[in-house]
Structure formats: C-alpha cells, structure tokens
C-alpha positions as CSV (number, residue, x, y, z in Angstrom):
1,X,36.9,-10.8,0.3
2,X,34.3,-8.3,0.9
3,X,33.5,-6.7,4.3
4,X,30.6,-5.0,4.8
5,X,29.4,-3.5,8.5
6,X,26.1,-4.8,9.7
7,X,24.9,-1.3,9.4
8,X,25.8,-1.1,5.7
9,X,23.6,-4.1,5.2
10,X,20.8,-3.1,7.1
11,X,20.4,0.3,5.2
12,X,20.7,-1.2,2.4
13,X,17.7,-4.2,3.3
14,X,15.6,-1.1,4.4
15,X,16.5,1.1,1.0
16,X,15.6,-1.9,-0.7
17,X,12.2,-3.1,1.1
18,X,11.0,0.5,0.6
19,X,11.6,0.4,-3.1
20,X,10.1,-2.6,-3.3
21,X,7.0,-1.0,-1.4
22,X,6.9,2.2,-3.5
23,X,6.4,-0.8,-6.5
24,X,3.9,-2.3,-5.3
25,X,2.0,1.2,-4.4
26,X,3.0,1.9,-8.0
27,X,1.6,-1.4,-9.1
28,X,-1.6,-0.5,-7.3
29,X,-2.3,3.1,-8.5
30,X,-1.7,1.9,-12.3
31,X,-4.6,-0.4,-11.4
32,X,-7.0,1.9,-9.7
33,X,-6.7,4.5,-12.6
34,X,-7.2,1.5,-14.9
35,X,-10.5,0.8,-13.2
36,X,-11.4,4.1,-12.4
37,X,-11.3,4.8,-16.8
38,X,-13.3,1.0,-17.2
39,X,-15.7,1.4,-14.3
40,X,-16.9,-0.5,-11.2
41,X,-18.2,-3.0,-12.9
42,X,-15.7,-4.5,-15.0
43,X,-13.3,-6.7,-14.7
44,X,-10.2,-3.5,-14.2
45,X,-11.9,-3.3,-11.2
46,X,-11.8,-6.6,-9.3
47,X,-8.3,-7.0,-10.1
48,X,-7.7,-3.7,-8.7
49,X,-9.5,-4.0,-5.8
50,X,-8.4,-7.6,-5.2
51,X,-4.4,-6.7,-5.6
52,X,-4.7,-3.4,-3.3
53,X,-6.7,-5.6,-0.9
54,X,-3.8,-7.8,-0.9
55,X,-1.0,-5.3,-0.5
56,X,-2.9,-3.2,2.1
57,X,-3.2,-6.5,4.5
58,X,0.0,-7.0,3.7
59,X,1.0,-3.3,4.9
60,X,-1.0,-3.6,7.7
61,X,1.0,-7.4,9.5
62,X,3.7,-5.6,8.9
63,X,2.9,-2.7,10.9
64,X,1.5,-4.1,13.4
65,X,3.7,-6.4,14.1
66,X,5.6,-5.9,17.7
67,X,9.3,-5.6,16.1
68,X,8.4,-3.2,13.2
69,X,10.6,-0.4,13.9
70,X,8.5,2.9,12.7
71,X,7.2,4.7,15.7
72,X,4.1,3.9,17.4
73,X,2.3,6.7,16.7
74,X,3.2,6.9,12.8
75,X,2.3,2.9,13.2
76,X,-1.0,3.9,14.1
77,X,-1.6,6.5,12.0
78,X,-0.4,4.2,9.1
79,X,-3.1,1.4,10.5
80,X,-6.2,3.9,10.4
81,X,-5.5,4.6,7.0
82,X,-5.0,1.4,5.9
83,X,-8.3,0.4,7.6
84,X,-10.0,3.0,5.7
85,X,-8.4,2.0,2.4
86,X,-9.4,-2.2,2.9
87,X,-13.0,-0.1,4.2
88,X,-13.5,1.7,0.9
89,X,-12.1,-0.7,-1.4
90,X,-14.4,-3.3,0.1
91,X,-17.5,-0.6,-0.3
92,X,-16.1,-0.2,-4.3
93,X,-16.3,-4.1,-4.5
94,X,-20.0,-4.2,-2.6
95,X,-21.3,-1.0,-5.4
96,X,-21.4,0.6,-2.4
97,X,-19.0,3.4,-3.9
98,X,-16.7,4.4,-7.0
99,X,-14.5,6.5,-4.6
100,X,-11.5,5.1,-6.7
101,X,-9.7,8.7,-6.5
102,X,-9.5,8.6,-2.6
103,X,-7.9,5.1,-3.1
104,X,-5.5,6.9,-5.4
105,X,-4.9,9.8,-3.6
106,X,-4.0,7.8,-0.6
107,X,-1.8,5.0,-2.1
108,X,0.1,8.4,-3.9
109,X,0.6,10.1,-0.7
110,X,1.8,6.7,1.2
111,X,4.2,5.8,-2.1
112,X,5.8,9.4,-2.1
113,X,6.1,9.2,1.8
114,X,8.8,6.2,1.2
115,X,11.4,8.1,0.8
C-alpha cells in the first residue's frame, strides 16, 4: 500500500492547480493574439473576450475568498489587476478599446508568475 504525508499531497494539489492555471492563462493569451490579428469586431474577439472574462471571475472568487492562502497584500494586488483586466476587456467588447496587448501583457506576466 502506498503512504503518502499530507504534506506530499498538498504540494502536489497546489503544483497541480497552478499548472492548471498557467493553462488556462495559456488558453487565454492564444485567444487574445488570435483576436488581436482578426480584429475587434469579429468573431476571434468575443470568444476571447468572453473566455478571459470567464477565467478572470474565476481568478478573482478564488482570491477573495477568506481561506485562500496567498498573502493579503499579494491578494489585493492580484484583485486590482484582475479588476482592470474584466474593466478593459469589457471596454474591448463595448468598442470602447482594442487594448488587446495590455490584456496580453498582463495575462503573460500573471502565467509566468505561477511558478
């Protein structure tokens, strides 16, 4: 039989929800640069904006929920730019902007922080 410590099993659950994060971050970026080369317009760019919504809100319960373990400042710093991401991607959306670089950039910056 196998015996694995608790602690064992909980690096490994963290190891694995971050890959899974830097996935879907992955996921996202493909489709930002997709709709960045198709344009606001088209259809690239509701799906993009539409999934990154969803994984953003996501990001965001997550880190605001009470037993999420990351420090409270990172937390918050994490929050404020996820607000500005749902902010922007929602001005792309309204034709308000085509700022799908800073989208990029951020998502980039977050994915490669999950190491």
């Amino acid at each position: 039989m196998y015996q694995f410590s608790y602690a064992d099993i909980q690096t490994d659950s963290i190891a694995d929800a971050k890959d899974r994060e830097r996935q879907v971050l992955d996921r996202s970026i493909e489709l930002l640069i997709e709709a960045r080369t198709a344009g606001v317009d088209s259809f690239k760019s509701i799906e993009a904006i539409h999934f990154s919504h969803k994984v953003w809100t996501t990001l965001l319960e997550d880190l605001a929920n009470p037993d999420n373990e990351l420090p409270k400042e990172l937390r918050a710093n994490l929050i404020s730019i996820g607000l500005w991401v749902l902010r922007e991607a929602e001005n792309i959306r309204q034709g308000t902007s085509n700022n799908f670089d800073g989208l990029i950039e951020i998502s980039q910056i977050i994915r490669d922080g999950l190491q």
